[in-house]
mmCIF file of the C-alpha atoms, coordinates in Angstrom:
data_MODEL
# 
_entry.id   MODEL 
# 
loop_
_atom_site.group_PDB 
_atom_site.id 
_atom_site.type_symbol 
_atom_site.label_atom_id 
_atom_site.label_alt_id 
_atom_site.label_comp_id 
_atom_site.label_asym_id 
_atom_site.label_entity_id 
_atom_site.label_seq_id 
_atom_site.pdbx_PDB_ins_code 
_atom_site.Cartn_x 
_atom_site.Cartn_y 
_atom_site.Cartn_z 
_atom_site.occupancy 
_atom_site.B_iso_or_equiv 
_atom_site.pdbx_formal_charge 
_atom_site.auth_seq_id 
_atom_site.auth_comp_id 
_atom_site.auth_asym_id 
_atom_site.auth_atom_id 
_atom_site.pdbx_PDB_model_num 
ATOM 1  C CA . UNK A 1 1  ? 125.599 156.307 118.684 1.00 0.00 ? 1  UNK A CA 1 
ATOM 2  C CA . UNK A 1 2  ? 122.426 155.525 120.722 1.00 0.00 ? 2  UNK A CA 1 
ATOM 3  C CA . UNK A 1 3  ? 119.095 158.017 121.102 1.00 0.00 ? 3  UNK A CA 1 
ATOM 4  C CA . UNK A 1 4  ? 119.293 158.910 124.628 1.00 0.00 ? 4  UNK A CA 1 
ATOM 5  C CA . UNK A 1 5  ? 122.955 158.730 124.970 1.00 0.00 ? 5  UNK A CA 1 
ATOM 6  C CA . UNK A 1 6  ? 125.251 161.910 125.826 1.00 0.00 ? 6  UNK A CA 1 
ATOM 7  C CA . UNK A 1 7  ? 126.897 161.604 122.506 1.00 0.00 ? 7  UNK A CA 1 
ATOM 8  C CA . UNK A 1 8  ? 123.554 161.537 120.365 1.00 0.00 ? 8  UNK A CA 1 
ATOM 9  C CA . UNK A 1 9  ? 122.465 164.883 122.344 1.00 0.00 ? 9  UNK A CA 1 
ATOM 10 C CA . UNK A 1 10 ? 126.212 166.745 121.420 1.00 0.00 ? 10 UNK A CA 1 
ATOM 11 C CA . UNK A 1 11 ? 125.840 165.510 117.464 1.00 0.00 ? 11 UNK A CA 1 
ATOM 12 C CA . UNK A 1 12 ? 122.016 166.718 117.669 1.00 0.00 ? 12 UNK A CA 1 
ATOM 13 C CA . UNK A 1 13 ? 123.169 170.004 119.210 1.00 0.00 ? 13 UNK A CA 1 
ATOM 14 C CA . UNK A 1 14 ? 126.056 170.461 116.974 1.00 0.00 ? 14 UNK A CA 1 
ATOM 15 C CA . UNK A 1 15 ? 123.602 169.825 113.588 1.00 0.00 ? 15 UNK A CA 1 
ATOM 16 C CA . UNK A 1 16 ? 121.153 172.761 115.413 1.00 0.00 ? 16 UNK A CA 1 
ATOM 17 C CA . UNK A 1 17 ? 123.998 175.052 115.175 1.00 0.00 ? 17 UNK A CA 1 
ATOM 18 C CA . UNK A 1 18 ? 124.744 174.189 111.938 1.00 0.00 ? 18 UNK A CA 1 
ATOM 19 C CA . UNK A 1 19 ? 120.990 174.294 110.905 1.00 0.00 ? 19 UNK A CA 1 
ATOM 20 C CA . UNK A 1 20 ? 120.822 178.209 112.910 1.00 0.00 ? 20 UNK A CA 1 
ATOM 21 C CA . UNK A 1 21 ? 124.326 179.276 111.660 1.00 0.00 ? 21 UNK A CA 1 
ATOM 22 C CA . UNK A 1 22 ? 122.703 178.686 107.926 1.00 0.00 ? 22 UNK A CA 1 
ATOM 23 C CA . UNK A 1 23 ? 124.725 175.886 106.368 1.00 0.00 ? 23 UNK A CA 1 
ATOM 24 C CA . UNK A 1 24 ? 121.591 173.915 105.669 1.00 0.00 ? 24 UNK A CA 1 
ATOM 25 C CA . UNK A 1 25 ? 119.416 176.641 104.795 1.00 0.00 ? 25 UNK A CA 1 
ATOM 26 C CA . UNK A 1 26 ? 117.379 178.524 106.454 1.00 0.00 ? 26 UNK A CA 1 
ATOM 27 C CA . UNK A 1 27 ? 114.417 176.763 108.801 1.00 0.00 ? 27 UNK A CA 1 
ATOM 28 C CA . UNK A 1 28 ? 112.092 177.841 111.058 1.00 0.00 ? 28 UNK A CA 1 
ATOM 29 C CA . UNK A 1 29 ? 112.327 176.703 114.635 1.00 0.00 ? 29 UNK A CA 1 
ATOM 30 C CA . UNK A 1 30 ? 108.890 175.183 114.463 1.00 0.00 ? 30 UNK A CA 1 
ATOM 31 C CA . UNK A 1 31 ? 111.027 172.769 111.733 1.00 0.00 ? 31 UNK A CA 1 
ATOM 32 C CA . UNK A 1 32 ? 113.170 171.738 114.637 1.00 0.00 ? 32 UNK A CA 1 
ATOM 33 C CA . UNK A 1 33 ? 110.621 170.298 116.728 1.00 0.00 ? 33 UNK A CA 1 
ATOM 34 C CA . UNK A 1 34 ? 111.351 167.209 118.244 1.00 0.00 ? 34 UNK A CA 1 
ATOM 35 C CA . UNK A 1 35 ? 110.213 163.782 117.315 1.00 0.00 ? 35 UNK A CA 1 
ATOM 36 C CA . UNK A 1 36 ? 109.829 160.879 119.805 1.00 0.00 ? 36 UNK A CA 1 
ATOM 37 C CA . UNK A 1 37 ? 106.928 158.707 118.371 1.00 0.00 ? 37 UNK A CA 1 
ATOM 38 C CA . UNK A 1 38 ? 109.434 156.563 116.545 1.00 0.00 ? 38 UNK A CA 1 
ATOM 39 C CA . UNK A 1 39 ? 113.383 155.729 117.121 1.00 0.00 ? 39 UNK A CA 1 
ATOM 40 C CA . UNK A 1 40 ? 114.236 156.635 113.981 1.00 0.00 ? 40 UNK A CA 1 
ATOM 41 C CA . UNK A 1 41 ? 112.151 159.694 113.509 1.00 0.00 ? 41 UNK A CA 1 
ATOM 42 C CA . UNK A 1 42 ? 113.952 163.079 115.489 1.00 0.00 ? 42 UNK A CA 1 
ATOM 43 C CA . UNK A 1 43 ? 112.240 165.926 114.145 1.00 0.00 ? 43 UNK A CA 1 
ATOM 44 C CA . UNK A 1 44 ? 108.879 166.663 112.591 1.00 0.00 ? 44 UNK A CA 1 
ATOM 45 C CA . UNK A 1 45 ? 109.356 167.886 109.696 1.00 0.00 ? 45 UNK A CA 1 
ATOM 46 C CA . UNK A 1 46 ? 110.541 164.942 107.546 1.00 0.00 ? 46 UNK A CA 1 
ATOM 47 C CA . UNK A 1 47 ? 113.340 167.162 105.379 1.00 0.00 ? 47 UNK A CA 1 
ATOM 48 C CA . UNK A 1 48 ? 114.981 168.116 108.686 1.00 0.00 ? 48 UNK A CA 1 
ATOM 49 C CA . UNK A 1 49 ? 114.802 164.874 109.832 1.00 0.00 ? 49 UNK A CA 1 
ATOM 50 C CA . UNK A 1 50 ? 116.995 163.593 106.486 1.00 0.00 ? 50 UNK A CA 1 
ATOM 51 C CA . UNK A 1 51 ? 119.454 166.085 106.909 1.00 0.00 ? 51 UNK A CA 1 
ATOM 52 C CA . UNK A 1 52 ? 120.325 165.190 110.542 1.00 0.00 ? 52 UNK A CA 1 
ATOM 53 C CA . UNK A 1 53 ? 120.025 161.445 109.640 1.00 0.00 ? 53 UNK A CA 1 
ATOM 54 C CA . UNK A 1 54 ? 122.830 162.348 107.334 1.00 0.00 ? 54 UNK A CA 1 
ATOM 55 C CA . UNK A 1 55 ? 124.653 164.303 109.290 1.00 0.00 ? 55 UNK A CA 1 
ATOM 56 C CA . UNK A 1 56 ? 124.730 161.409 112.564 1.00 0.00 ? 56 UNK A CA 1 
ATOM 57 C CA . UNK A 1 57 ? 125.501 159.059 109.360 1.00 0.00 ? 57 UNK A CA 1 
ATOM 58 C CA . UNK A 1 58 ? 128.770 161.588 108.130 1.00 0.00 ? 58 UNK A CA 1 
ATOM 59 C CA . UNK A 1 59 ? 129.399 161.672 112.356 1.00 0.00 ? 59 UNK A CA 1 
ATOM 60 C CA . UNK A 1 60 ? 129.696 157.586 112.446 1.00 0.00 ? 60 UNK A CA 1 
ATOM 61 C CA . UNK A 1 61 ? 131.991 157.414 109.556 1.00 0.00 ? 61 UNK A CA 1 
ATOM 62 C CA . UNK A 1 62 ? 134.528 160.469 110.971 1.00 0.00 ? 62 UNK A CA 1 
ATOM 63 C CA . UNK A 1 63 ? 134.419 158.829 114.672 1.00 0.00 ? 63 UNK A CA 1 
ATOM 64 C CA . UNK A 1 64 ? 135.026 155.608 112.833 1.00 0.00 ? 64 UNK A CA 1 
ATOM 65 C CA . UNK A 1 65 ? 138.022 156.965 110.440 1.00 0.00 ? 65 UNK A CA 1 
ATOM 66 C CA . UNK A 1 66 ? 139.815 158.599 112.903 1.00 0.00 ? 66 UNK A CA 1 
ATOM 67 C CA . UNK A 1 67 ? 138.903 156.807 116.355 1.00 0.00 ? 67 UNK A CA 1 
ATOM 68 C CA . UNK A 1 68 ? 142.037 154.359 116.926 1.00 0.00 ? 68 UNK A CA 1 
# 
């Protein structure tokens, strides 16, 4: 999955739903501020970021596992 790609924008909104619908806690919106200085930085606040970098990770291994 590549930044920039639709993919990467459906995974990012899916983990924001997941973030707002509670399953990772409860955050702010001023924790889900976007990120661009880097490419492998998405959000500011640096637990945030872990969790989605996690959640693309647990993304690539389903699409892998079951994409035949």
């Amino acid at each position: 999955m590549k930044r920039g790609t639709k993919e990467f924008y459906e995974v990012k909104s899916e983990f924001e739903k997941g973030v707002k619908a509670g399953l990772f806690g409860y955050l702010p919106r001023r924790d889900l501020t976007e990120d661009d200085s880097m490419p492998f930085i998405f959000y500011q606040n640096a637990e945030v970021n872990i969790a989605f970098r996690a959640f693309a990770a647990g993304y690539a291994v389903a699409k892998c596992e079951y994409q035949q």
